[in-house]
VOPAGU-2260 file (C-alpha; in pm, 1 decimal, decimal comma):
REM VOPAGU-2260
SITE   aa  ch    i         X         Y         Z
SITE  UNK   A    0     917,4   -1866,7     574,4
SITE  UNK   A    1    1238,7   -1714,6     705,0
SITE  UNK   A    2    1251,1   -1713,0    1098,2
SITE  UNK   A    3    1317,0   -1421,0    1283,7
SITE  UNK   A    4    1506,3   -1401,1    1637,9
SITE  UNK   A    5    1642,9   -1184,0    1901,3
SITE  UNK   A    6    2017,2   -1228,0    2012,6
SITE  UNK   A    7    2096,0   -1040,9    2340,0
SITE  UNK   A    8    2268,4    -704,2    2331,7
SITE  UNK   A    9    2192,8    -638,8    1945,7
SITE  UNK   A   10    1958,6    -573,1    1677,2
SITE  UNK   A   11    1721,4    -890,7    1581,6
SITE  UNK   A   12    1816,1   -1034,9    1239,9
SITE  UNK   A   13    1592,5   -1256,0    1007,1
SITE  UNK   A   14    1779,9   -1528,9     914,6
SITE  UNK   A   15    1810,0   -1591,4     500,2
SITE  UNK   A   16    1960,2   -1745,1     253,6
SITE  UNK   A   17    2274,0   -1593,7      62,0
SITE  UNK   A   18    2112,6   -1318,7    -195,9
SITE  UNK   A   19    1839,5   -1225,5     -38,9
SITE  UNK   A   20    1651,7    -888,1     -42,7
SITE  UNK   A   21    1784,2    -626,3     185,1
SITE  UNK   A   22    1505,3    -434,2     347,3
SITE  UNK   A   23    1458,1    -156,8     636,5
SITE  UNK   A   24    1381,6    -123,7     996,0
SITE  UNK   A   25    1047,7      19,3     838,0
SITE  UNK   A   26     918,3    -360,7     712,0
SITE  UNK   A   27     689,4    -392,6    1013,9
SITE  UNK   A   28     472,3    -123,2     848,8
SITE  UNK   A   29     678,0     -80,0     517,4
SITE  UNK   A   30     456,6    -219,1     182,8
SITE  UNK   A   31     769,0    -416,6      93,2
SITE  UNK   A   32     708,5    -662,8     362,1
SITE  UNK   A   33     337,2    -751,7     235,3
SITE  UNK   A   34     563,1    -894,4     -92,5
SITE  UNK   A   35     837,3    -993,5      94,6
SITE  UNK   A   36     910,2   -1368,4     -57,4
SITE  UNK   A   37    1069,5   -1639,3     180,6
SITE  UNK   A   38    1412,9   -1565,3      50,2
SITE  UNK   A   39    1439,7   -1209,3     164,5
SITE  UNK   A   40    1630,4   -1034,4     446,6
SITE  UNK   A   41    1470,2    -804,2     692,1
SITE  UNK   A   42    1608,9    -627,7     964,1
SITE  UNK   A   43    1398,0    -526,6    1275,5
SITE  UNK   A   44    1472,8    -331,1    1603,0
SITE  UNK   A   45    1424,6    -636,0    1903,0
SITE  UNK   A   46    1217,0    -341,7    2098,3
SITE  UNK   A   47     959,2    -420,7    1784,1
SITE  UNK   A   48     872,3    -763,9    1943,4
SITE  UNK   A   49     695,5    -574,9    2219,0
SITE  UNK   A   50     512,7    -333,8    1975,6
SITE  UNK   A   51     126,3    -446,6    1985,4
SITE  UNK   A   52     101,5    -321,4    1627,6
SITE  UNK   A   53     352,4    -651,4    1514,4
SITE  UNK   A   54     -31,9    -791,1    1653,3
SITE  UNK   A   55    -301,1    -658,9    1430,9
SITE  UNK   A   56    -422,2    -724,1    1145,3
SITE  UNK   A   57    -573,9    -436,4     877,3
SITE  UNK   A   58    -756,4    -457,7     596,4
SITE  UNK   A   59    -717,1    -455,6     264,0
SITE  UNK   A   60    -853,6    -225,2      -4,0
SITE  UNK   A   61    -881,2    -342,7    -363,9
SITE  UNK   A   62   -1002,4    -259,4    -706,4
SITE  UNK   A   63   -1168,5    -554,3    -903,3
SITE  UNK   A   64    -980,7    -588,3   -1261,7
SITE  UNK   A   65   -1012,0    -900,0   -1515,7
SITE  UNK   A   66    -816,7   -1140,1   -1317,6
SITE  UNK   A   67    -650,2   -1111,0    -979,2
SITE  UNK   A   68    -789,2   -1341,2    -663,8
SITE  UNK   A   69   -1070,5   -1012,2    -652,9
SITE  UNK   A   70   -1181,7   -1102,8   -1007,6
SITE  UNK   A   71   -1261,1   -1451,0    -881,1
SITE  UNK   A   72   -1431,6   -1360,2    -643,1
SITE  UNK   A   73   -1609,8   -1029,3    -737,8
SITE  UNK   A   74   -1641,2   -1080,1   -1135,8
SITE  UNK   A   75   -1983,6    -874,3   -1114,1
SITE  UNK   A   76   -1826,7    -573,1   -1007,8
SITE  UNK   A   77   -1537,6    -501,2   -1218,4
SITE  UNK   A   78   -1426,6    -170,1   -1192,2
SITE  UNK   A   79   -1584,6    -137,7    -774,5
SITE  UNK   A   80   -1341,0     -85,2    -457,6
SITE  UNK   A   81   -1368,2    -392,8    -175,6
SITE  UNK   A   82   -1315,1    -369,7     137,4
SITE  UNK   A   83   -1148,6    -677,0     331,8
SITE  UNK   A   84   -1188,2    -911,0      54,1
SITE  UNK   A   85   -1582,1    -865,8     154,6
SITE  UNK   A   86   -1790,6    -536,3     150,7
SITE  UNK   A   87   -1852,8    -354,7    -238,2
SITE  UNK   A   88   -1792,5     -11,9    -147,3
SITE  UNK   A   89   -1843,1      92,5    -522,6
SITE  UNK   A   90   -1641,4     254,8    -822,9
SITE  UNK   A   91   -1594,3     617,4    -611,2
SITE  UNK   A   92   -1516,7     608,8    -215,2
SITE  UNK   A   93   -1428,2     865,3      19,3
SITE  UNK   A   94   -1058,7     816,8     135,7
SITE  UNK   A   95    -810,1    1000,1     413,4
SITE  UNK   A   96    -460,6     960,2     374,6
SITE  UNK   A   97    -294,4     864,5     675,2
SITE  UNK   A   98     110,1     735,9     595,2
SITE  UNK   A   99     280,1     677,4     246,9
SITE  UNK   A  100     522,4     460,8     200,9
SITE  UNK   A  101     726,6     358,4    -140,3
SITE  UNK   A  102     912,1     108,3    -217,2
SITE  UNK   A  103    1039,8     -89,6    -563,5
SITE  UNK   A  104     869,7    -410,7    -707,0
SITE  UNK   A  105    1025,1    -647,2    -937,6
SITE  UNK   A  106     821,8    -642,2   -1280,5
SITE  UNK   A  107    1059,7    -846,8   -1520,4
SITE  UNK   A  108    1356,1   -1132,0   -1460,6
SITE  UNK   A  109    1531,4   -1271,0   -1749,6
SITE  UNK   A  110    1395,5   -1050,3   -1988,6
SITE  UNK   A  111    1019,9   -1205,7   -1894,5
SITE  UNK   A  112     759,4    -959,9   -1737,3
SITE  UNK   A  113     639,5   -1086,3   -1492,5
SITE  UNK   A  114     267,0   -1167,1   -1425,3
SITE  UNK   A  115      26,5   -1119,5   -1137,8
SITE  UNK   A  116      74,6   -1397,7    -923,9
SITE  UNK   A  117     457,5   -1459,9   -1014,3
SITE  UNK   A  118     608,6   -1414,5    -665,8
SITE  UNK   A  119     841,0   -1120,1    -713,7
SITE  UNK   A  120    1132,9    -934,1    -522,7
SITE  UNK   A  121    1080,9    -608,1    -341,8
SITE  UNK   A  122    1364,0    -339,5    -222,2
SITE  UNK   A  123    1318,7     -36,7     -23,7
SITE  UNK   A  124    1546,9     187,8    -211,3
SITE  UNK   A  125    1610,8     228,1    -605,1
SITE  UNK   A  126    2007,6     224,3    -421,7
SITE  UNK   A  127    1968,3    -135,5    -340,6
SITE  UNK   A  128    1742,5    -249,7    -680,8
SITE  UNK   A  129    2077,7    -101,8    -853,0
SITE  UNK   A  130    2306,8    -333,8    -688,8
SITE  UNK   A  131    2119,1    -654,7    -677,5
SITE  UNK   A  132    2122,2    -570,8   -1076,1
SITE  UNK   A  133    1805,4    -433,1   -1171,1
SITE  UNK   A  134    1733,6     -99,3   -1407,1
SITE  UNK   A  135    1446,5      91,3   -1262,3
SITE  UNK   A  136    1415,8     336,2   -1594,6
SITE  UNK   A  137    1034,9     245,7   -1768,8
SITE  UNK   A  138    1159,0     255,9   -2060,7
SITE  UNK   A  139    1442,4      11,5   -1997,5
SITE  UNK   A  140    1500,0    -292,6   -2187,6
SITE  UNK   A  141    1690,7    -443,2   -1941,6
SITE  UNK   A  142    1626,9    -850,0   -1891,3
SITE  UNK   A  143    1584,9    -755,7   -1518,2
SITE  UNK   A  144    1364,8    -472,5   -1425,2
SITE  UNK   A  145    1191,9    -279,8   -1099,3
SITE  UNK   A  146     911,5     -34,3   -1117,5
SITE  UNK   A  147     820,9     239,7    -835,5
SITE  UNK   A  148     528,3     134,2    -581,0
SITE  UNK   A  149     348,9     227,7    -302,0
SITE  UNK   A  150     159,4     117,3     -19,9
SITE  UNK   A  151     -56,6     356,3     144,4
SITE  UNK   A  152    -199,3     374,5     479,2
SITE  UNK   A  153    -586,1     520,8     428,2
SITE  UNK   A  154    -916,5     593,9     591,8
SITE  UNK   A  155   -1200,5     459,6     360,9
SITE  UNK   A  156   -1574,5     538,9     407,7
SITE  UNK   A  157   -1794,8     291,6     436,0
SITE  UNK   A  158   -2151,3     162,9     573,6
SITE  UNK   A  159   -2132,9     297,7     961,3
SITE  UNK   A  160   -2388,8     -11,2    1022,0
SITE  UNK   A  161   -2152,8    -291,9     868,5
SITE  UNK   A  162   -2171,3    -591,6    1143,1
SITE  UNK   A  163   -1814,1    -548,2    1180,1
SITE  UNK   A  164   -1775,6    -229,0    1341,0
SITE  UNK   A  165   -1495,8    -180,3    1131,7
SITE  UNK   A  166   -1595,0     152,4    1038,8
SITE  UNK   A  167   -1567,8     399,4    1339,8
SITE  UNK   A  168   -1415,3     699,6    1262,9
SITE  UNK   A  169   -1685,4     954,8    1246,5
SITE  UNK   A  170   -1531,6    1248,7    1081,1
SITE  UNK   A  171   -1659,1    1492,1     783,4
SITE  UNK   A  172   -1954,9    1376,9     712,5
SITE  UNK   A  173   -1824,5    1035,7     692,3
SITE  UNK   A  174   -1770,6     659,9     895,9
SITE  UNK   A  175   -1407,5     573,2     807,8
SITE  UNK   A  176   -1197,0     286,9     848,0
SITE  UNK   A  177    -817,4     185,2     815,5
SITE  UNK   A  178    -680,3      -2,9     543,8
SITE  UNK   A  179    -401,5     -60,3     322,4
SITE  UNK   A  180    -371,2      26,3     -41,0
SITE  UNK   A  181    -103,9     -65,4    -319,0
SITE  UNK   A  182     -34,3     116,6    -568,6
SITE  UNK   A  183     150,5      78,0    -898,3
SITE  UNK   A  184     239,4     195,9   -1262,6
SITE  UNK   A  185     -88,8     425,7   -1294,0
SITE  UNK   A  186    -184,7     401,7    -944,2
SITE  UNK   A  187     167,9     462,4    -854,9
SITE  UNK   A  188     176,6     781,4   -1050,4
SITE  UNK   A  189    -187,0     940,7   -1025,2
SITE  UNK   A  190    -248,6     820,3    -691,0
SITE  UNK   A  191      63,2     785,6    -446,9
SITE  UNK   A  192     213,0    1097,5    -624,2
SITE  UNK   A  193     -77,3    1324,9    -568,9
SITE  UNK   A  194    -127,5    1281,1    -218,8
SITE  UNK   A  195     294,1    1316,5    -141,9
SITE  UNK   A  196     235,0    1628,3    -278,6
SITE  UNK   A  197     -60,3    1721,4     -89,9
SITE  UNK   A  198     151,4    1582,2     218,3
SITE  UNK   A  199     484,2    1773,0     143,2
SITE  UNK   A  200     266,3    2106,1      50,5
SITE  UNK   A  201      93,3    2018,9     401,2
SITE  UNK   A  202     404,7    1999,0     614,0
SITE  UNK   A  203     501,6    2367,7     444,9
SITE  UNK   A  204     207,7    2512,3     597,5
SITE  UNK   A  205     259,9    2366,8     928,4
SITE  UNK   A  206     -62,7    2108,2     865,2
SITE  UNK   A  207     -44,3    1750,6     782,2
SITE  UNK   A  208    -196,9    1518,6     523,7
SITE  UNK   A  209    -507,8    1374,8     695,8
SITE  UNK   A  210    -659,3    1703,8     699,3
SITE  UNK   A  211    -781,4    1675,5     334,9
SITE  UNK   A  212   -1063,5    1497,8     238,5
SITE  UNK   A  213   -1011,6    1306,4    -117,6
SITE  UNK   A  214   -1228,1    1066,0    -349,7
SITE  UNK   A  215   -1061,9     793,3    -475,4
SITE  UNK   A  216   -1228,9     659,4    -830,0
SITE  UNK   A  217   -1155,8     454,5   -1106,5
SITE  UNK   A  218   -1037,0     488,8   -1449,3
SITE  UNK   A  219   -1069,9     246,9   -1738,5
SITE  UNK   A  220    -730,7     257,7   -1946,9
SITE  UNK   A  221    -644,6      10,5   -2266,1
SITE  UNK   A  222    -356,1    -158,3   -2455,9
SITE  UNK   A  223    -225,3      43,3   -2699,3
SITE  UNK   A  224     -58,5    -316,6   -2819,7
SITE  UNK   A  225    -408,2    -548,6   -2801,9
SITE  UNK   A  226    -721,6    -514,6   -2689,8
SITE  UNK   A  227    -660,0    -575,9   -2324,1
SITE  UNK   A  228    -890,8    -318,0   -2105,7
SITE  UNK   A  229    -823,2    -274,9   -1730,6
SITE  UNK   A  230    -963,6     -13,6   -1432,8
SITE  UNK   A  231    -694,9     175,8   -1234,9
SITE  UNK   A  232    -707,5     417,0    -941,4
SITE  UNK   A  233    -770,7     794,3    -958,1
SITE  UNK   A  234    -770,8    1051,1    -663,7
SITE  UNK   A  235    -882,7    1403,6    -652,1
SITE  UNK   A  236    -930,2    1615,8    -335,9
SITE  UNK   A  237   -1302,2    1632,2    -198,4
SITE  UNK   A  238   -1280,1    1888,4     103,8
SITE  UNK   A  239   -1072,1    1987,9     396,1
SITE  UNK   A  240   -1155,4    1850,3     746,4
SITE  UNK   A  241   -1229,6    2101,4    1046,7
SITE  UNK   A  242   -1027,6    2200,7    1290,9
SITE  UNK   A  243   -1237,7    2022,6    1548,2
SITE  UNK   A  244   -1230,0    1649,6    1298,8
SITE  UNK   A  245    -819,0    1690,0    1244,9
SITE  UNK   A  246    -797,5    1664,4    1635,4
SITE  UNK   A  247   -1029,3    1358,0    1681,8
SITE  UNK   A  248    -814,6    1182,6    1398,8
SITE  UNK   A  249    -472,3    1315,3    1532,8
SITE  UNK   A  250    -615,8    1130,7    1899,6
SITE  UNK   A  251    -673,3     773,3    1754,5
SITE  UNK   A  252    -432,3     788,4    1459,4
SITE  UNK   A  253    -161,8     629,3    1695,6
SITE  UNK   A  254    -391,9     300,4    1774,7
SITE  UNK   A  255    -341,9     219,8    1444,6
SITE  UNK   A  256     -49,2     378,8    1202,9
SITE  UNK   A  257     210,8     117,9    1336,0
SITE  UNK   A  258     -32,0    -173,3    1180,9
SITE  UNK   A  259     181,6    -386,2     904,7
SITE  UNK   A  260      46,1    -322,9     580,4
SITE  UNK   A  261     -49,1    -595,4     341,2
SITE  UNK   A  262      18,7    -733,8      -6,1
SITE  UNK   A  263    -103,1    -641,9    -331,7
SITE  UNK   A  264    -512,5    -753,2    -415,3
């Protein structure tokens, strides 16, 4: 794993070798730097060192599909959200957005897609994908290819008597907790899209995204080339949170948006 160090009087550099992946100040709580592999580059401010968000840890949320380390270990509920690698929360879930953030994922090298657990490069921009050599268009037949992503910072409901605690935020009718979601192709588009228009239509009105209540469900969708059947992730908006909830969010929201997200389940 690439080491990372602070050199008086400028910003702290990860050290890498040649060709790595140039990333943003953003990694701490970017998606990119849950599939950052060991050869990558990634810049930090030093002041981030003192940050006790670099410190904690949040979950994950995940959808069970046919294979994936969440297959293994939840192959009786295909097509249900977990929480944490642990709790069934079920196929529908009640879900505040909280901080978007996209980034590009390597999906084919040499003209081979790449698979699940192939370790793959990430950039923050489609700008830097370009010049490392990669063509970003779906539809490309490019030997070396990137597709859009996501990671996004949520509130999911869940049991308010779970042993961990983990889900404290009382707020429309719901106990919520914070986790990280990643999103791609189908996801990508019907998920991530959705609510950064709900955010951008927000910010027009003087509001801001949490303030929307959504459900977040699944969606079976099959191979048009074989018989391979998989569950993605749908959203659709639920209700709008009172005045009175916004404000309780908008007071803790600070404890944890600086958390680093994590990697793909």
């Amino acid at each position: 794993m690439a080491k990372s160090s602070i050199i008086p009087g400028v910003t702290s550099v990860t050290s890498s070798p040649a060709g790595g992946t140039e990333t943003t100040t953003l990694d701490r709580i970017n998606p990119a730097a849950g599939y950052t592999p060991s050869n990558s580059l990634i810049v930090q401010d030093a002041i981030n060192y003192d940050d006790p968000g670099r410190d904690q840890i949040i979950p994950r949320l995940g959808l069970v599909n046919g294979t994936g380390n969440l297959a293994k270990k939840f192959r009786s509920d295909y097509g249900k959200f977990v929480y944490s690698e642990r709790l069934v929360l079920g196929e529908k879930v009640a879900v505040i957005g909280v901080k978007l953030s996209k980034f590009y994922i390597e999906c084919r090298r040499g003209g081979i897609d790449l698979k699940f657990e192939d370790e793959k490069r990430t950039f923050a921009t489609a700008n830097a994908a370009h010049h490392a050599g990669y063509a970003i268009d779906f539809d490309s037949k490019h030997t070396d290819k990137v597709e859009e992503a996501a990671t996004l910072l949520l509130l999911v409901s869940g049991p308010k008597d779970d042993p961990s605690g983990d889900f404290f935020i009382d707020v429309g009718g719901h106990s919520f907790a914070p986790v990280a979601f990643t999103v791609r192709r189908g996801g990508y588009r019907s998920v991530y899209r959705h609510l950064f228009s709900n955010e951008n239509r927000a910010k027009l009105r003087g509001g801001k995204l949490w303030e929307t209540v959504w459900t977040l469900f699944r969606e079976e969708e099959e191979s048009k080339k074989n018989d391979n059947v998989w569950v993605e992730p749908r959203i659709e908006v639920a209700a709008r949170l009172s005045a009175e909830d916004v404000a309780k969010l908008e007071a803790i929201l600070p404890t944890f948006t600086t958390m680093p997200t994590a990697k793909e389940s």
